[in-house]
Structures are given as structure tokens and as C-alpha cells.
N, C-alpha and C positions, 0 to 999 in steps of 0.2 A: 504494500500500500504506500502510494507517495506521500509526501511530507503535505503538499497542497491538499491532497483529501482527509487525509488525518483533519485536517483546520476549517473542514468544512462542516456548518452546524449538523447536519445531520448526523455523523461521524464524531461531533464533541457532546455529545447527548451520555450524562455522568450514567456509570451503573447504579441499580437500587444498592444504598447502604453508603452510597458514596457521602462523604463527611463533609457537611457541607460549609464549618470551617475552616477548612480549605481555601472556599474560595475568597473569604476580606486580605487572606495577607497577597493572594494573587493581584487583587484589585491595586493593595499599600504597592505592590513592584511597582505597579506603573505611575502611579502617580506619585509617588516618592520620586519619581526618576523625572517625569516630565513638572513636577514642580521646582525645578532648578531654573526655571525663565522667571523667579524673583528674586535672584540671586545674580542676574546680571550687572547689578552696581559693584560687584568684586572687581571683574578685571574692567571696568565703562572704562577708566582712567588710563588704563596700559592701552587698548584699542586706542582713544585719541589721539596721544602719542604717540603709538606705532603707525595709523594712518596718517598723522597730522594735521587733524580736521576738528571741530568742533562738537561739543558735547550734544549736541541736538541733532548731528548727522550722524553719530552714534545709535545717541537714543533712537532713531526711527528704528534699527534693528528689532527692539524692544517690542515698539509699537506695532509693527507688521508682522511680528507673532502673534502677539494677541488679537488684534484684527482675523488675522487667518484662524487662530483657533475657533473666536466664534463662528464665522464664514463657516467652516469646515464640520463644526460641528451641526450646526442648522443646515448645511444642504446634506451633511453626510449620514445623517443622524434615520434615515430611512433605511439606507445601505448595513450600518449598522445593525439595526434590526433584523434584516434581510437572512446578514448572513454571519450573525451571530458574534460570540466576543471572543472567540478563539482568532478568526481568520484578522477582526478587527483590533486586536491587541497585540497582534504581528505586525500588521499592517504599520500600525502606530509606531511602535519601537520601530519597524525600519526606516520610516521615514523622519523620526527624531533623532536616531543614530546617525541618520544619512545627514541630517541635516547640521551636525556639528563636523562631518568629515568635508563635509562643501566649503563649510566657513574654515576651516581650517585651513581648506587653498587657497582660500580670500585672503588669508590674513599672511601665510607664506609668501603670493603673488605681488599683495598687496595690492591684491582688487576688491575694493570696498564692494562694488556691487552683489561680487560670490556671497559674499556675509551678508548681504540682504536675501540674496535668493534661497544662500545654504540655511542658515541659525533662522532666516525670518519667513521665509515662503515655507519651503520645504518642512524645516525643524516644524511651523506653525500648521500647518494639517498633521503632523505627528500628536500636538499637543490640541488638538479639536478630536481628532478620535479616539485618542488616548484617556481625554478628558471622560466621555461620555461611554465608552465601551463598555466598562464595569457594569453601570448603573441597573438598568434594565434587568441583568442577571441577579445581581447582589437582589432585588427586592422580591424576585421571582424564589430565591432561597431561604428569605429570611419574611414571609410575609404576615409573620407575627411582632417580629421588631423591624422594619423596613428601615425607619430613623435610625435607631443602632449601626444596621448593618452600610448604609449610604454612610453614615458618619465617618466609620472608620475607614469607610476608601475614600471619600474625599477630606478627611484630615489627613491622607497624605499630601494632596495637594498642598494643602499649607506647613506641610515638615517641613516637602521637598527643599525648601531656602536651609533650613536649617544643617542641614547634612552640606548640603552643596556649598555654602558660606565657607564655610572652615575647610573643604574641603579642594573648592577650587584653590582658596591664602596657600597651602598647603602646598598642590602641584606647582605651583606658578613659583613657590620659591625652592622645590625638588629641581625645576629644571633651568631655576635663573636663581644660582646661591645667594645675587647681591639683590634681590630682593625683597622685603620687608614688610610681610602686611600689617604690623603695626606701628609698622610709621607713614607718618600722615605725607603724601606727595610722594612715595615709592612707589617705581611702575615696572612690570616685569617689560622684560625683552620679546620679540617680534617671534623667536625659537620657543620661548617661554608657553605663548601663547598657543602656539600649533599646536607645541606637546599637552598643553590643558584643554585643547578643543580633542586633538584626538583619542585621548585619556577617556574623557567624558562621553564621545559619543560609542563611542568601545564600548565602556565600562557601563554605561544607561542601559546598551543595548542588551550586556547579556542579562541585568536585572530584570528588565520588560521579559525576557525569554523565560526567565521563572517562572514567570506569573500568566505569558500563554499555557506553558505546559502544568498547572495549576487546573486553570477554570474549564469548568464546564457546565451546561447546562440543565437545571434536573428534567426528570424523565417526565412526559405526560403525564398527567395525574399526584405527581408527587406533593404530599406535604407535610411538614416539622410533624414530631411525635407532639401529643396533644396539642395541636391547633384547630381552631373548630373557627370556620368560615360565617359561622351563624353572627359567633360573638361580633364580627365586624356586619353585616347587617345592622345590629341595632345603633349603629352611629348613622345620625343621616346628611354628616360629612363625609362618609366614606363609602362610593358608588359599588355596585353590586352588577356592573356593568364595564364597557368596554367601547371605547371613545380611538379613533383611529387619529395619526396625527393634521391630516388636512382637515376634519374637522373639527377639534382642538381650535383650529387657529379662526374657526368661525363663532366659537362661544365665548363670550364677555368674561367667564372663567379666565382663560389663557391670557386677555389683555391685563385683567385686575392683579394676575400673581404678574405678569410682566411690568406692572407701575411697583410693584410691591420690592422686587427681586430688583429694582434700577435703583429706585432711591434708599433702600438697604446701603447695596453695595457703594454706592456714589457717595453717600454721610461719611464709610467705613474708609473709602479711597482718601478722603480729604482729610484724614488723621494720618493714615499709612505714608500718605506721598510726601509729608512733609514733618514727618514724627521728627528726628532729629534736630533739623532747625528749630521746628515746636516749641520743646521740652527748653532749647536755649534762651530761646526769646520772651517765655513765661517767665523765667527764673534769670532777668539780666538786672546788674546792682551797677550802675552807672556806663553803662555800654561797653560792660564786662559781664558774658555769663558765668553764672555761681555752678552752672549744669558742665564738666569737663567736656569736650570733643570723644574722646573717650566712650565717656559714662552713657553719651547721648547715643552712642552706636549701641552700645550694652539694651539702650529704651526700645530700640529698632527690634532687636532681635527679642525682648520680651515681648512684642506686640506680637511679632511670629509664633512666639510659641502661642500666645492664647488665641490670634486666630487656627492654630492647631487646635488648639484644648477645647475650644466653642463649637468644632465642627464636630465632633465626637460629642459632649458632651450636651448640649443643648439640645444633637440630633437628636438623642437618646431619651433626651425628658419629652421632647413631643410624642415619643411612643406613646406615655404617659399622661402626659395634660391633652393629645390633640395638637395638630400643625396649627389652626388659627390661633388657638390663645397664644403659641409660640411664639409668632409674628408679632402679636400683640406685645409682647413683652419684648421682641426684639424693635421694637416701631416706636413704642408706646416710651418702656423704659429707655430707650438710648437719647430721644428726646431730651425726655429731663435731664440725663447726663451728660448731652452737649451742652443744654442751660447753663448747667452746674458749673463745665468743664470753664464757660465764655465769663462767668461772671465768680469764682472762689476758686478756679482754678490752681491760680497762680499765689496761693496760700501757703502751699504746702505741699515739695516734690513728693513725697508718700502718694499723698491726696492724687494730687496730677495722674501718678503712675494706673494709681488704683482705677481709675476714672478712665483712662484711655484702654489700657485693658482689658475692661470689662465693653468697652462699646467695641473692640476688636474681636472681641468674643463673638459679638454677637453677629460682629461682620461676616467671621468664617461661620458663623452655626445656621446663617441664611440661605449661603451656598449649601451646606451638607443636607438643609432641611427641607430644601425645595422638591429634590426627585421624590420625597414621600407624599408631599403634599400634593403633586402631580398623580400620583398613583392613587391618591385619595379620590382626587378629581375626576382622573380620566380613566383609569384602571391600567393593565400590565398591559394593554394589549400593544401598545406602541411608545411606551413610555417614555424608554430613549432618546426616540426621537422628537417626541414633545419638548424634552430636557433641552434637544438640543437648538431647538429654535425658539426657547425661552430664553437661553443663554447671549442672544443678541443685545439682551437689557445688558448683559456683562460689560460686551463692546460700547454699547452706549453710554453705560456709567463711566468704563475706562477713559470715556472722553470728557466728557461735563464735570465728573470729582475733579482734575488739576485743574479745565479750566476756570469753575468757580472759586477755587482757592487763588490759585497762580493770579487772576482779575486782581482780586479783593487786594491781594498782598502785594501786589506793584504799586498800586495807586496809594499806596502805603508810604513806601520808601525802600531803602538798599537792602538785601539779606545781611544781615549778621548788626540792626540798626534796629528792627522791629521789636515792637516788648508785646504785652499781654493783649492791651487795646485793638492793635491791630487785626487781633483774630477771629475778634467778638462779631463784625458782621459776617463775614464766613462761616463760623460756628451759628448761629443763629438763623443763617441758609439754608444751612443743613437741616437745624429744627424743621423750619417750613418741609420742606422736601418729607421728614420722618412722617411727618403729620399726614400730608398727602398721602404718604402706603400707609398709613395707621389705617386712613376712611378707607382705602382702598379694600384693604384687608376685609376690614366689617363688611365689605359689601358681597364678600364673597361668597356663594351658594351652593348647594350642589346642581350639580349640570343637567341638563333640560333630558330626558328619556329620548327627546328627536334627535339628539345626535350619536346616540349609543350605536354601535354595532349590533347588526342582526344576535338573535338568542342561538346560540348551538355553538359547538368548540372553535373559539378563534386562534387562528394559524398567521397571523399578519407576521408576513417575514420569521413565520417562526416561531411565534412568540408566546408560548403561555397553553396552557390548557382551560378548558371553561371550566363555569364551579363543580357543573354538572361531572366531567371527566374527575374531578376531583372526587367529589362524594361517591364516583364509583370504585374508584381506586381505593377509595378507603374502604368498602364494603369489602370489595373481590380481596385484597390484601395487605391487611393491616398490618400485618409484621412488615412491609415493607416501607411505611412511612415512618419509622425511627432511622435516628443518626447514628445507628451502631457502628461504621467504618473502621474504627480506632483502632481495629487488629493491623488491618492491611495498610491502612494511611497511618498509622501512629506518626512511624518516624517521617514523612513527609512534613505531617501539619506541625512536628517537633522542630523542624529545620525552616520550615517558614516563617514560622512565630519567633525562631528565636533570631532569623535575618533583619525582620523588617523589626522587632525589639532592638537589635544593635544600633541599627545605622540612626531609627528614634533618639535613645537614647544617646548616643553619641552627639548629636544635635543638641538636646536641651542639656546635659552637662558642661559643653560650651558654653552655651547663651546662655545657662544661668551666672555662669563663671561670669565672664562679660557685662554684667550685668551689677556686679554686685556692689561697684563704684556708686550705684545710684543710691545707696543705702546706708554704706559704711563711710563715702568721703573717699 
């Protein structure tokens, strides 16, 4: 059997008993690995340098990954579905592996365009299907805790900096002795650079390669040892039906999480994009900040780990309380803590720290929290791709967060001149914006019976069994819906858990390290 039919869904269909823990640290490979495109502020400095261009001809590199990821995700996000997360979580890694060996010739040649085309076209559909391949399966295996299980695959997405930070510092000065990523204005060499691009797209790729030969599909009818499909009936936010993605995009449902999911993320952007400077310019005592250069990179990378910790963690409470009131408290409370943040912020670094945080929290737990809330809305039957043509709010915030900050703060004065006043209309933009998804949120219902999918087993690209296949499955064989696997998969899910455990954990003992100037002086 060739390698191409192995990766096709039919062919990735798990056996009964298959352990379906298995499949979150499959999901952590990839998006551990494609979350490294927020860690391109490490080497932004050494590129400008080696190209001898300006920090904004840079940045585009940045900006036309993300671009392409959502692009990639919303037209690919069908395909996805089609032909399942095995073929699509290849696909992904080869085209994010491919796309740091491209830039790597850019940067050898010293043809800036390669590094657009390689790290930012290319690498950027790696990181749009990479993004969303997971999703759709994880909810199909976990459809008792869906929030849990989304969580912990897209809290990789927010490690992914964390691992990548320390580790690109790392190659860059393996392969250029003289330089220094803690000193301020050291820039690795043009050789330096190859060897960190093709370290990375190497090393990404064989991690994605884990986590294809991980995932799989469960079998028709499959579901967790006591889970009872009724119990979700009695929510009447949570459909009992099957919602295909083009008509998703025709129910006021999909717009209102699309206003909800924009001005989330756009509050959360306008803290991230400018954390560092922030934390300075709240805490300056005569146009000296009290806050080190240092300490304030140390704020950066705590804001990372908690939009890690929020996408896990708040995922997991909406199991719990329900995706709306989630929002609600992500909408709702982040509000008052921009109030808080514009006007007593600047009281007390503790305070500040605690404050941003906590609304980064909530940043990452909107991302992790959406794919449920969609499966609430729309059901499994095309979810993915719903996911992934909601994710254009992503693109859209990535544009509006800097520009209503970056606006506000010119008209201000010079960076490293601003104090606390300055941020209060920005900050209190963002309130409006919260408010806006707050009402939006309220508004939202369960979706109209006319746009459900015909009643009988839906197959869309693949995807799901109806409830009906389920309740037979469970009648004809019930010993077969337990996760008993743990003979045969033991040491599988032992080496999974304890990969994507390492390179976690290697992250946040950094950044807490890092960090700790903000506390001690």
C-alpha cells in the first residue's frame, strides 16, 4: 500500500479500541510547530540587517503569512473536510517545512522576495491548514468535552512562540558564536540565518510527521464510554442537527460569532502588539522607565504563556458553564479590565501585570473556544470548514488591532516619550469594540431547522456519523464504545505526552525565568 493511500481518509479510519488520547498531543505536533510565526520578532533585527532594508519591509513577511493563513484556511477548509486530517496534516507540514527551506534561499541569495514567497506564501497555507486540520476531528472524538479537547490543540498555537523564542536565541548563536540574544542590538550573521531557517523547517517538519502518523478518524458510529447524546438535546444551544458550510454562511448565527470572534481578538491584539513598550510607558518617572528593557521582554513572554493557559483553560470551563456565558465573561469581563487597565492601571506593576494577563487569557480562550461553539451551532457535519471561514475575523482583527493602536499613539508623540494618558483613548476603543460582541453574543440563537441538513447519516466530505448510526452502534456493540486501547497504544500515547510535555515545559521555565525581573527588581 503506498504512502498517498495510507493518508487517505478512508484508509485513516482508527480501529475500534483505538485510544482516543492519542489524538490532542497529534493535534499539540502541529500547532506547536506552526505556532513559531509569533516568534518572528527573534531574528526581524538580523533579516534587516542582512537584507539592509527597513523594519516594515520585513514585517510584510509576517503579515503575508497571516493573510494567507486565513485565505487558506476559508477556501481550504472544504478540502479539509473532504479528505480528512491525515492527508491535511501532511499537506500542512510540507508546505510549512517547505516554506522555511525557500526563505532560507532568500536569505542565502539575498533575494528578499524568496522570503516572501518561501516563510510568507508558501510557509502561510502550511499554517491555514495546519491551523484548522485538527479541529473537526478532535470534536468528533471528544464530543463530551469538545472545549477541553479544541483547547489543548489550539493552546499549542499559543506555546508554539514559547518553545520557538528560546529556541531560535539559541541556533542563531550555535551557528554565529558572536552572537548574543541578550544583548540588546546583536544581530546574527546572513550563514547564521540559513542554518536557523533550515534547522526549523527540518526540525517543524519531522514534528508535524508525529502527529500525521498519530491521528485518525473514529469509526462510524463511534462514541466515549458513557456518553449519552440525549444529555446534549436538553441544551437548546446545542443543535441536534447538521448545518453544511455554505449554508453557515447564510445564517445571522455565523455573522454574530464573526463580530464576536473580530472584536475578541482585535481588544486582545492591541495589548499583544504593543505589550513591551506598554508596561514602559505606564511605569515612566521623569522620561525614564522604572519597567527594565529586560523585564518588559520577560511581560511579553508572560502574556504568551497565558494566552496559552486561557486557550486550555477557559476552553475547558465552557464545557461547563456553556460557550455563551463564556463569551460573556470573555466580552463582558475584559471590558471592565480595559476600564481598569486605562484609568488604575499605572498604580501598581503587580496590578498592570495581573490585568493584562488575565484579558490575554481571554484572548487565547476565544480562539480555543470558538470550534465548540460552532459545533454547538452548526453540528460536526462540516465544522472545519465553518472554522475556517470564520477565521477571516482573525485577518480582519490582525489589521484594525495595530491600526487603532499604532493611530491613537502617533498622534500622541515619539515611542519611548508616551506615559499612561496616552493609552486611555485606545484602551477605551477597545471597551466600545468589547461591548459590541458582548450585544452581539446575546443575540445569538440556535439556528433556524431550514438550514439543517436533510435527517439520515451525513457523509459531507466525510464527516461524522448521524445520531441515529450512533444509537445503533451502541445497541449492536457496546463493548466497543470504550477507550480501552492502552494495551497496544500504551507506549505510543507515553511518548506523545511526554514530547509535547517537554518542549511545553521547556517554554514556560524560560519565560517564567524571564520574567521574574518584573517582580523581584
Amino acid at each position: 500500500m503506498s504512502t498517498l493511500t495510507r493518508i487517505e481518509r478512508a484508509r485513516s479510519v482508527a480501529p475500534w479500541g483505538y485510544n482516543r488520547w492519542l489524538i490532542p498531543p497529534a493535534a499539540l505536533a502541529v500547532h506547536l510547530s506552526i505556532g513559531q510565526v509569533y516568534a518572528t520578532s527573534v531574528y526581524k533585527n538580523s533579516l534587516v540587517e542582512h537584507f539592509g532594508t527597513s523594519q516594515t519591509q520585513i514585517g510584510v513577511v509576517f503579515s503575508i503569512a497571516i493573510v494567507m493563513l486565513g485565505l487558506s484556511a476559508a477556501l481550504g477548509g472544504t478540502w479539509v473536510e473532504r479528505n480528512g486530517p491525515r492527508k491535511a496534516m501532511l499537506t500542512s507540514a510540507i508546505f510549512w517545512g517547505s516554506g522555511f527551506l525557500v526563505g532560507a534561499l532568500g536569505i542565502a541569495t539575498e533575494q528578499l522576495w524568496l522570503l516572501y514567497l518561501g516563510y510568507g506564501v508558501i510557509g502561510g497555507i502550511g499554517l491555514g491548514i495546519g491551523y484548522i486540520s485538527p479541529v473537526s476531528t478532535l470534536i468528533k472524538w471528544f464530543p463530551d468535552r469538545p472545549g477541553l479537547a479544541t483547547g489543548l490543540a489550539i493552546m499549542g498555537f499559543g506555546g508554539g512562540a514559547l518553545i520557538a523564542t528560546p529556541v531560535s536565541g539559541g541556533l542563531m548563536a550555535f551557528y554565529d558564536p558572536s552572537y548574543d540574544a541578550t544583548v540588546a542590538g546583536s544581530v546574527a550573521s546572513g550563514g547564521a540565518l540559513v542554518g536557523l531557517f533550515v534547522t526549523l523547517g527540518l526540525g517543524y517538519l519531522a514534528v508535524m510527521m508525529f502527529g500525521v502518523l498519530l491521528v485518525r478518524v473514529p469509526p462510524q458510529g463511534w462514541r466515549p464510554a458513557g456518553f449519552d447524546p440525549e444529555q446534549q438535546r436538553k441544551s437548546a444551544m446545542v443543535t441536534t442537527g447538521h448545518v453544511s458550510a455554505n449554508n453557515a454562511l447564510r445564517t445571522p448565527q455565523f455573522w454574530l460569532l464573526w463580530i464576536v470572534l473580530f472584536t475578541n481578538v482585535t481588544a486582545g491584539i492591541g495589548i499583544l502588539e504593543h505589550a513591551s513598550p506598554m508596561i514602559q510607558d505606564f511605569f515612566r518617572d521623569g522620561g525614564t522607565s522604572t519597567v527594565a528593557a529586560a523585564a518588559a521582554g520577560g511581560f511579553v513572554g508572560l502574556l504568551s504563556m497565558f494566552n496559552m493557559a486561557g486557550r486550555f483553560v477557559w476552553s475547558s470551563t465552557s464545557d461547563v458553564i456553556g460557550r455563551k456565558p463564556t463569551y460573556m465573561m470573555y466580552l463582558g469581563v475584559g471590558a471592565l479590565l480595559y476600564i481598569m487597565l486605562a484609568t488604575i492601571g499605572g498604580t501598581s506593576v503587580a496590578l498592570f501585570v495581573l490585568m493584562a494577563c488575565v484579558i490575554l487569557s481571554f484572548y487565547g480562550g476565544g480562539f480555543a473556544t470558538v470550534p465548540a461553539y460552532l459545533r454547538d451551532m452548526f453540528g460536526t457535519f462540516q465544522v472545519g470548514a465553518i472554522h475556517g471561514r470564520l477565521l477571516t475575523a482573525w485577518s480582519a482583527a490582525g489589521i484594525a488591532g495595530p491600526l487603532i493602536i499604532n493611530s491613537f499613539l502617533d498622534a500622541q508623540g515619539e515611542p519611548g516619550t508616551l506615559t499612561q494618558d496616552a493609552y486611555q483613548a485606545p484602551l477605551f476603543t477597545m471597551v466600545g469594540l468589547l461591548v459590541v460582541g458582548f450585544v452581539a453574543n446575546m443575540l445569538v440563537r440556535p439556528v433556524a431547522e431550514r438550514f439543517h441538513e436533510p435527517a439520515g447519516p451525513v457523509e459531507a466530505g466525510g464527516n461524522g456519523a448521524s445520531e441515529r448510526s450512533e444509537g445503533a452502534a451502541g445497541a449492536d456493540a457496546p463493548q466497543q464504545t470504550h477507550d480501552v486501547a492502552f494495551g497496544g497504544h500504551r507506549v505510543w500515547l507515553t511518548v506523545a505526552w511526554i514530547l509535547v510535555t517537554v518542549l511545553l515545559g521547556y517554554g514556560v521555565v524560560h519565560i517564567t525565568s524571564a520574567a521574574l525581573p518584573l517582580f523581584t527588581g
